[in-house]
C-alpha positions in Angstrom: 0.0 0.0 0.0 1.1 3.0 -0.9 0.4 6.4 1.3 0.2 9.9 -0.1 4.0 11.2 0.3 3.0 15.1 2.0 5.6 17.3 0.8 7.5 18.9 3.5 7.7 22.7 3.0 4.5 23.0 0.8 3.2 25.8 3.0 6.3 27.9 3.8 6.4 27.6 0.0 3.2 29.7 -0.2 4.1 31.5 2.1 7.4 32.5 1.1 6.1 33.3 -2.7 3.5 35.8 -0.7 6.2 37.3 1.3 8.2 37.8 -2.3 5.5 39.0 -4.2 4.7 42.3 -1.8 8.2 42.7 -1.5 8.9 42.9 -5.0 5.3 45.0 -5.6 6.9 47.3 -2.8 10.5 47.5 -4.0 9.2 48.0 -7.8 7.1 51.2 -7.4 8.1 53.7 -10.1 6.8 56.5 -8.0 7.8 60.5 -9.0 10.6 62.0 -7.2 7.9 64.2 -5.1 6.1 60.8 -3.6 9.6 59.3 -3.0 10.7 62.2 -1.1 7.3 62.5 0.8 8.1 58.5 1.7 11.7 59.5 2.9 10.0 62.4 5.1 7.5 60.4 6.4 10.1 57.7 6.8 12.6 59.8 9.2 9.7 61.2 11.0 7.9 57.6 12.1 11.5 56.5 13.1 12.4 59.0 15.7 9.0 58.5 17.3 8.5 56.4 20.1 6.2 53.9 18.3 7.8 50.6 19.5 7.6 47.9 17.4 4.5 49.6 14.9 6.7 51.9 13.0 7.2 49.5 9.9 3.1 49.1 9.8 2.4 52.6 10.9 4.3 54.2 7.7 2.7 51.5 5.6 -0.6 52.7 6.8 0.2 56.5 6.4 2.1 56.5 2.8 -1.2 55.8 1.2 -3.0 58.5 2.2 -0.1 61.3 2.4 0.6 59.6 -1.3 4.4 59.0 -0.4 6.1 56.0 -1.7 6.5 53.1 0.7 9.3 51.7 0.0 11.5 54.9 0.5 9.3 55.6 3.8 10.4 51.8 4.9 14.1 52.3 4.0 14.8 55.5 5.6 12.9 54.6 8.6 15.5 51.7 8.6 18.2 54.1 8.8 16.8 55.9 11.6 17.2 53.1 13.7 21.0 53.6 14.4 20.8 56.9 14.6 18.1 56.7 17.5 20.3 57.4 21.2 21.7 60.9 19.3 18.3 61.8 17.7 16.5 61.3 21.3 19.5 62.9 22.9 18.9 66.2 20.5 14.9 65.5 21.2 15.4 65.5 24.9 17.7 69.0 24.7 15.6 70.7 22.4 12.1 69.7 24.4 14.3 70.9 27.8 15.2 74.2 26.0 11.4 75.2 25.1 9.7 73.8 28.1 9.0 76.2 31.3 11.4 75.7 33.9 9.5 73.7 36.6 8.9 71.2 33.0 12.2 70.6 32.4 13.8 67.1 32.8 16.2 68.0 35.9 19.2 65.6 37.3 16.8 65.8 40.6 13.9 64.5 38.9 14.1 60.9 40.1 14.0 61.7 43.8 10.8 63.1 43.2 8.8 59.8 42.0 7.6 58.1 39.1 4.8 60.2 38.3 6.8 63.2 38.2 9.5 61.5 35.9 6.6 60.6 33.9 4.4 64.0 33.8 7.9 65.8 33.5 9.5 63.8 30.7 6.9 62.6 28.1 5.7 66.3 27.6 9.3 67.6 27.1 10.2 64.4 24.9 7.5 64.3 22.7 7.7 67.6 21.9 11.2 67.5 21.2 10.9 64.1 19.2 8.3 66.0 17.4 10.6 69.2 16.5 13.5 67.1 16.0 11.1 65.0 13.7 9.8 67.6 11.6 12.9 69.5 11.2 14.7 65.8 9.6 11.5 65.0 8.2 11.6 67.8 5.9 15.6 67.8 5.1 14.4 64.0 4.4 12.4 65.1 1.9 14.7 67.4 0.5 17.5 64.8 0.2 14.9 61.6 -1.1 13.6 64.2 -3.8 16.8 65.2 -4.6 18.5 62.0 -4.7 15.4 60.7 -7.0 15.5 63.3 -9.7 19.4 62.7 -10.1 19.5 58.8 -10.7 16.6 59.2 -12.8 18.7 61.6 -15.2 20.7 59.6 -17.3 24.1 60.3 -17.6 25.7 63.1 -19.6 28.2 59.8 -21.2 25.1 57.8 -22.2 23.1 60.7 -23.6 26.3 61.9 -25.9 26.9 58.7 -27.1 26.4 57.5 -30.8 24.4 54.7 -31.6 25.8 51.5 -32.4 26.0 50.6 -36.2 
């Protein structure tokens, strides 16, 4: 008797070819250099937010709307990531510096308890992260657009040169 041999894999073998097909739907986008540089704003800015482990989904979700590409938003929100102590560094120094006094994140803040590190710090670091944020956000934009326009452009060799036969 012979039994039905079950293929070992079969499934991750869908799986994978779904997991391939939106990546290559995602990386293939030819979007203008305006929506690329709207992704790579909207990119910087989701990545130096606190937003845990929803950032990737998050700029997904937002691209659409804001019409921003979603790859670029993915990639530079990637390359955020290192960046994150000195950008929540800058975030925590600018929210200090515009803050009122009795607001400001102070070296005696943790004798005073948790809800005063708490009340005291979340105001002043969102709204740094959110200056800090807006500010990279836009030289994102700047730089994706940029970037975009200039490896769309062919080359000054290639457009000078002669056709073959």
């Amino acid at each position: 008797m012979t039994q039905a041999r079950r293929i070992p894999g079969r499934r991750r073998g869908r799986l994978a070819r779904i997991y391939r097909y939106a990546y290559l739907k995602l990386v293939r986008e030819n979007d203008s250099p305006d929506r690329i540089g709207r992704g790579a704003g909207l990119g910087v800015f989701i990545g130096i937010l606190p937003t845990l482990w929803f950032g990737p989904l998050l700029a997904l979700l937002l691209a659409g709307p804001l019409r921003a590409n979603r790859a670029a938003a993915l990639a530079a929100m990637a390359a955020t990531g290192p960046l994150m102590p000195l950008l929540w560094t800058a975030a925590v120094v600018v929210g200090n510096t515009l803050v009122a006094e009795e607001r400001r994140i102070a070296p005696g803040l943790i004798e005073q308890g948790l809800a005063a590190i708490l009340s005291n710090f979340l105001g002043t670091f969102l709204m740094g992260v959110t200056l800090v944020g807006t500010a990279l956000a836009v030289l994102a934009y700047a730089l994706g657009r940029w970037l975009a326009t200039r490896f769309r452009q062919p080359s000054s060799r290639l457009r000078n040169a002669r056709p073959a036969g």
